[in-house]
DOKOLDO-283212 format. One record per residue: residue in three letters; x, y, z of N, C-alpha, C in turn. Coordinates in steps of 0.2 Angstrom, whole numbers, plus 5000, padded with zeros to 4 digits. Atoms other than C-alpha are relative to their C-alpha. Layout:
N
alaXYZXYZXYZ/...
This chain:
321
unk500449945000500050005000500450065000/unk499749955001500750184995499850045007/unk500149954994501150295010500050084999/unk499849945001500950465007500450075001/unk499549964996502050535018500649994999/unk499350025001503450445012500350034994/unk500049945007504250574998500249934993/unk499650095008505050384989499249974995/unk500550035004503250334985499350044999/unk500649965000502150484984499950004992/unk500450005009501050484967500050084998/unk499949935001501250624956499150004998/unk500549985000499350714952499649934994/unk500250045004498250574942499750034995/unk500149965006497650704930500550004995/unk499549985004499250734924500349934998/unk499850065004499750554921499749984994/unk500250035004498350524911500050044994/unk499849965006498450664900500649994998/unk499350035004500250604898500049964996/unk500150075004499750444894499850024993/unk500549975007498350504880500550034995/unk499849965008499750634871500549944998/unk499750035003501050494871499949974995/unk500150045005500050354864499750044993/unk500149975006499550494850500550044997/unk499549975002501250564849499850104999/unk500249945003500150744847499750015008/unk500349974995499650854862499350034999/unk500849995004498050904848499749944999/unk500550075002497550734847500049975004/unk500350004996497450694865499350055004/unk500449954997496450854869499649984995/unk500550005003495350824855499649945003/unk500350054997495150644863499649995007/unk500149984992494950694881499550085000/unk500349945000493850854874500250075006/unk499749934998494950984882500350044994/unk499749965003496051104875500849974998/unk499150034999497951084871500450055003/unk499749934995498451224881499949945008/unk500350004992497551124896500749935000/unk499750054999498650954890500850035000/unk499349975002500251064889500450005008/unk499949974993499851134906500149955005/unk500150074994499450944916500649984999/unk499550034999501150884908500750035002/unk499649965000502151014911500150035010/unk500250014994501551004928500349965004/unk499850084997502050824930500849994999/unk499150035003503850854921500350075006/unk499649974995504050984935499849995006/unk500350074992503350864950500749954999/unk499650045001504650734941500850025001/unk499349985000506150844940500449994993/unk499749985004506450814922499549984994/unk500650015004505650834905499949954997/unk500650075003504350694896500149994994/unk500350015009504350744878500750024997/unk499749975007505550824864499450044998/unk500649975004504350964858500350004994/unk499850005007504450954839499550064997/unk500849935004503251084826499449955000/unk500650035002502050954823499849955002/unk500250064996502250814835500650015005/unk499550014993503050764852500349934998/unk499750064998504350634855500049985006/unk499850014995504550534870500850005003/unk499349994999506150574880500249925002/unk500050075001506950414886499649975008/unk500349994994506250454905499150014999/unk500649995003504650484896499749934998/unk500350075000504550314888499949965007/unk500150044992504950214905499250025004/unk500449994997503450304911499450004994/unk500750045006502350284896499849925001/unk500150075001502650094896499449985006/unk500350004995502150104915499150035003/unk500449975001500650214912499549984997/unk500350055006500050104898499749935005/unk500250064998500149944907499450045006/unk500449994996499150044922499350014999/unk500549975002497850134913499549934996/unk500450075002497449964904499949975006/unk500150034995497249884920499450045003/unk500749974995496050004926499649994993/unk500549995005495050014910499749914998/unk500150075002495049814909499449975008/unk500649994994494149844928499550034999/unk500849985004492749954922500049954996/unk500750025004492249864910499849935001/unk500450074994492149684920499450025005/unk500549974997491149804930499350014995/unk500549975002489949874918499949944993/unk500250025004490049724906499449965002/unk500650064999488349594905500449954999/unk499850085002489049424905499649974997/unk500550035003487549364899499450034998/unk500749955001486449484890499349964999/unk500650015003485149374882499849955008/unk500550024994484549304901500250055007/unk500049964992484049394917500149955006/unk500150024995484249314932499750045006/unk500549974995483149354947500149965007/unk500150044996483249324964499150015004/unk500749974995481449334975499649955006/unk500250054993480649274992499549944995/unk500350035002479749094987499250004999/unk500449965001478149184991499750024996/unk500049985006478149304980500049984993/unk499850045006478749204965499549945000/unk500650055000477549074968499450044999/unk500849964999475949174970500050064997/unk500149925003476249354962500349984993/unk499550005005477849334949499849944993/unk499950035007477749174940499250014995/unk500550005004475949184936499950044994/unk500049945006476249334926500350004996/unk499750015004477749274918499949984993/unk500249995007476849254903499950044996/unk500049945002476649394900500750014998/unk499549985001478349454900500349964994/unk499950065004478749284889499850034992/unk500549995007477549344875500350064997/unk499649955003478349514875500950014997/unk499149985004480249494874500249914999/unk499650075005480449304866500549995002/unk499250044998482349324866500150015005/unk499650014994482549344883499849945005/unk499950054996482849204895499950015008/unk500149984993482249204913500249955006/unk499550054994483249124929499550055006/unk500449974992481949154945500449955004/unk499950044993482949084961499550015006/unk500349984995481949074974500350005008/unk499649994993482649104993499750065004/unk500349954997482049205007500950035004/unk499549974999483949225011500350064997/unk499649955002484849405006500449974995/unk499550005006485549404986500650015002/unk499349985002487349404986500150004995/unk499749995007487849464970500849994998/unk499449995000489649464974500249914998/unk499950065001489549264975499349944993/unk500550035004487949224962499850064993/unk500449935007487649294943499450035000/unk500849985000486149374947500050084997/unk500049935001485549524939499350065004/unk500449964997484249604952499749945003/unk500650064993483149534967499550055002/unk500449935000481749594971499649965010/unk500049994993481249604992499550035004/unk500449984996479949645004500150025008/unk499749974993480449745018500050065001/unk499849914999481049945023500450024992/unk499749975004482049945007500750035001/unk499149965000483849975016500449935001/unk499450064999485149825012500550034998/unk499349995001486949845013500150014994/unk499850015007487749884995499650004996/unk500750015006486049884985499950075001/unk500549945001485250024977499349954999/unk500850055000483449984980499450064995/unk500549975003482050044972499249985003/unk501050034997479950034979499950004991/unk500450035004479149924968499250005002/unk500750015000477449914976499950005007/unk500350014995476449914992499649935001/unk500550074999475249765000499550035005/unk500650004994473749735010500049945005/unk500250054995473349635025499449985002/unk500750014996471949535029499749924998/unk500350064998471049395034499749944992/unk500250055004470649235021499749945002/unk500050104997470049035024499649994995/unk500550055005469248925012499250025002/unk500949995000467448915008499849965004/unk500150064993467148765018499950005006/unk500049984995467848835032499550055002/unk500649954997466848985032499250005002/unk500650054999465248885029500049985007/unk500450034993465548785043500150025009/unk500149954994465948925056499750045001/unk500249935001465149065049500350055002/unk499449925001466649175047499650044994/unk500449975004465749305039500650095000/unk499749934998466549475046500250005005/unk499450004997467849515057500050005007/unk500550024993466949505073500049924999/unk500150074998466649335071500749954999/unk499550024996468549295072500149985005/unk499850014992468449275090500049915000/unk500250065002467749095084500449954997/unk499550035007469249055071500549965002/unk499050025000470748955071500350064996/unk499749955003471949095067500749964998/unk499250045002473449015057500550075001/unk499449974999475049115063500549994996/unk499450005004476649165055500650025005/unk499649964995478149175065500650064999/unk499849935003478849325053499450035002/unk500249964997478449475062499550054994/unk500349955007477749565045499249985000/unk501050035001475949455047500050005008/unk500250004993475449485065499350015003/unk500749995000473849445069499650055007/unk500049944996473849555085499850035000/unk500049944999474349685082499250054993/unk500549985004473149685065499349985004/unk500850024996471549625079499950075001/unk499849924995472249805089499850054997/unk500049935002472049905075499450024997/unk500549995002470449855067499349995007/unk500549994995469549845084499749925003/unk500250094997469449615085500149985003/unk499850064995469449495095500249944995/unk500050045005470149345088500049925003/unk500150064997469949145092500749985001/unk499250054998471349005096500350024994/unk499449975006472949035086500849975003/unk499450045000473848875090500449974997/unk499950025006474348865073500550044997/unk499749965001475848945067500549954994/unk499750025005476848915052500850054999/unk499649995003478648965044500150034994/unk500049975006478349085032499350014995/unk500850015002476749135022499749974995/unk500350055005476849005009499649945004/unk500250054997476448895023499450015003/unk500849974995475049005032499449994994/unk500150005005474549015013499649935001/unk500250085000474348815012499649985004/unk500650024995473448815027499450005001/unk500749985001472048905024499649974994/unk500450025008471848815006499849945002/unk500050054996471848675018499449985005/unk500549994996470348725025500049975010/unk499750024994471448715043499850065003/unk500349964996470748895048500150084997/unk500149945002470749085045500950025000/unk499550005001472349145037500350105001/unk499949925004473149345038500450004994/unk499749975006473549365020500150054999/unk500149945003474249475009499850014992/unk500350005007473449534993500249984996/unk499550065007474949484983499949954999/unk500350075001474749314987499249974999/unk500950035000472849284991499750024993/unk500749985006472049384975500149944995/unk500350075006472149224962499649975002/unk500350064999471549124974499250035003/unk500649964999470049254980499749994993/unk500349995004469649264961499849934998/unk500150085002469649074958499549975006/unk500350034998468549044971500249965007/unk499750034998469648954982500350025007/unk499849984996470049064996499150085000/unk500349944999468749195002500250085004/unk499849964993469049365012499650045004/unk500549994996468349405028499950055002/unk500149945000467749565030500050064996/unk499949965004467949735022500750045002/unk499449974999469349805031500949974999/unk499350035004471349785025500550045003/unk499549974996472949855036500650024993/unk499549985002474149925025500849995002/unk499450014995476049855032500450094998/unk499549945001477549965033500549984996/unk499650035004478449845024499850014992/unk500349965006478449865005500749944995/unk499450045004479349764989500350064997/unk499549975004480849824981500449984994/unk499950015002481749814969500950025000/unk499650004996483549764973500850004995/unk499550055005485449754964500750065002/unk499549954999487149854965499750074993/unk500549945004486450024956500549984993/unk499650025008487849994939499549934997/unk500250075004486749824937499350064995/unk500349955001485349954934500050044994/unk499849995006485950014918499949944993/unk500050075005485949844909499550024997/unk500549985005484949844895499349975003/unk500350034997484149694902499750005004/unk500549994993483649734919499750084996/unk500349965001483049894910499449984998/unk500550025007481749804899499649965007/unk500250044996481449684915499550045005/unk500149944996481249844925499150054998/unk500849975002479949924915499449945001/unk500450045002479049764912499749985008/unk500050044994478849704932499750095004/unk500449974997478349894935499250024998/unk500549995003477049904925499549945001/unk500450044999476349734931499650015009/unk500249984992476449804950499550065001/unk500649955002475549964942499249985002/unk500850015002474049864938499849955005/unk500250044992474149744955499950055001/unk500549964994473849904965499550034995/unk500549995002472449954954499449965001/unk500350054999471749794959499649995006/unk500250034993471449824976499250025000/unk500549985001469749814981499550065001/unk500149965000468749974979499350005009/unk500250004994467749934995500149985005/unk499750014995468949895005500250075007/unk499849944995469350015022500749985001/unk499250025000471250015019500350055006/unk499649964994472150075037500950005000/unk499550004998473950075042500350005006/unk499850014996474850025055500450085003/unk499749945000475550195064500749985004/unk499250034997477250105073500449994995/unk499550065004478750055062500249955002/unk499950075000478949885063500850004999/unk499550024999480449855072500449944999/unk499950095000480649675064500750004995/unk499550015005481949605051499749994992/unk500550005005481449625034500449934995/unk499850065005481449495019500350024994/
């Protein structure tokens, strides 16, 4: 590591190296500066700069071209191999390794119930592109997996990511038809009666959602690991489930899940969309980007118009997904 302090290994100005480098490899102080969109007065002044930082001069000025001295070359060579080495990082940075497929990461939740069924959609419109969904409730590491964007349900702050809000959700009560029939869960008063299926993530809490809409609720010694499982349970006709609209609305419109009541909690939580911000740029995630906003668009148009949609007034001091 260079110490700065140390007069043997202190760097001359980086402006001025590069500007060196540029007139070299052009032999012309006018054919850098045309390259670098400056002046040639400006590339005169950087190396003139750097040949009196060095303590001796770079070039040979000639009438119509520069030669390198022999002090000049040695520091061309070095300057060449450098600047290639940064310019062969950018572009490992900024290059796609695989433009013709996206990869995605997303909770299995999400992807199971909201994502794939849609994925036809997207299919239809862009043909060449190829689609990799992982599913995992674990935090994407991009650093160790090709992924080009994850998409996340939480506050929107993870280490290293540029996030972006993708959409909001609802909360609220669902059970099979079965069930309802044969408890007469009707409306949200008559939860005190329910089996209430539990989630031991903190984002579905049927508590704090009894607290806010003014319920009582029944036994609730049923708890599950996440909400494809509270999901299941209710399709299971095992008891009264707190959904969220993402999930539940296919199976609402199908018949297959009913929901009880008219009121719907708002979380604090919210999906995002996730990735180091330079992925952000790709062509691909750009195309991916439009097309997955404009599908979340038309989910929140979906919510139901006579619904009392509330919100939680605490931030939820939990762990997000």
């Amino acid at each position: 590591m260079l110490n700065p302090t140390d007069p043997h290994k202190r760097m001359p100005p980086l402006q001025g190296l590069y500007y060196f480098y540029q007139a070299a490899h052009y032999g012309s102080f006018k054919q850098a500066a045309e390259t670098l969109h400056v002046t040639a007065a400006a590339i005169s002044q950087q190396i003139r700069l750097l040949e009196d930082w060095l303590g001796t001069p770079l070039f040979y000025r000639q009438h119509r071209k520069v030669v390198l001295t022999p002090e000049g070359q040695i520091l061309f060579e070095h300057t060449q191999k450098g600047f290639q080495q940064i310019q062969s990082g950018v572009w490992l940075i900024n290059n796609d390794p695989d433009p013709q497929r996206i990869s995605l990461s997303t909770l299995p939740s999400f992807s199971q119930h909201w994502l794939v069924p849609r994925m036809t959609s997207f299919r239809s419109e862009h043909p060449d592109l190829s689609v990799l969904i992982e599913s995992k409730n674990e935090l994407a590491d991009f650093e160790q997996s090709p992924l080009d964007l994850c998409v996340r349900y939480g506050e929107g702050c993870y280490p290293n990511l540029h996030c972006q809000w993708l959409m909001d959700d609802l909360l609220y009560p669902v059970c099979h038809p079965l069930y309802q029939a044969q408890y007469q869960i009707h409306t949200i008063h008559d939860l005190q009666r329910a089996d209430l299926i539990g989630d031991i993530w903190p984002d579905v809490d049927w508590e704090r959602w009894l607290a806010l809409v003014g319920a009582k609720g029944g036994s609730s010694s049923l708890a599950y690991d996440g909400v494809n499982y509270v999901l299941e349970g209710a399709l299971s006709v095992q008891g009264v489930a707190l959904a969220r609209h993402s999930l539940a609305q296919r199976y609402i419109e199908e018949g297959t899940l009913v929901r009880i009541g008219n009121i719907a909690v708002k979380p604090n939580f919210s999906y995002y969309l996730c990735a180091p911000e330079g992925y952000f740029k790709r062509e691909k995630v750009k195309i991916f980007n439009a097309w997955i906003r404009q599908q979340a668009a038309l989910f929140q148009q979906s919510f139901p118009a006579e619904l009392d949609i509330r919100q939680f007034d605490d931030q939820q001091s939990a762990k997000t997904k």
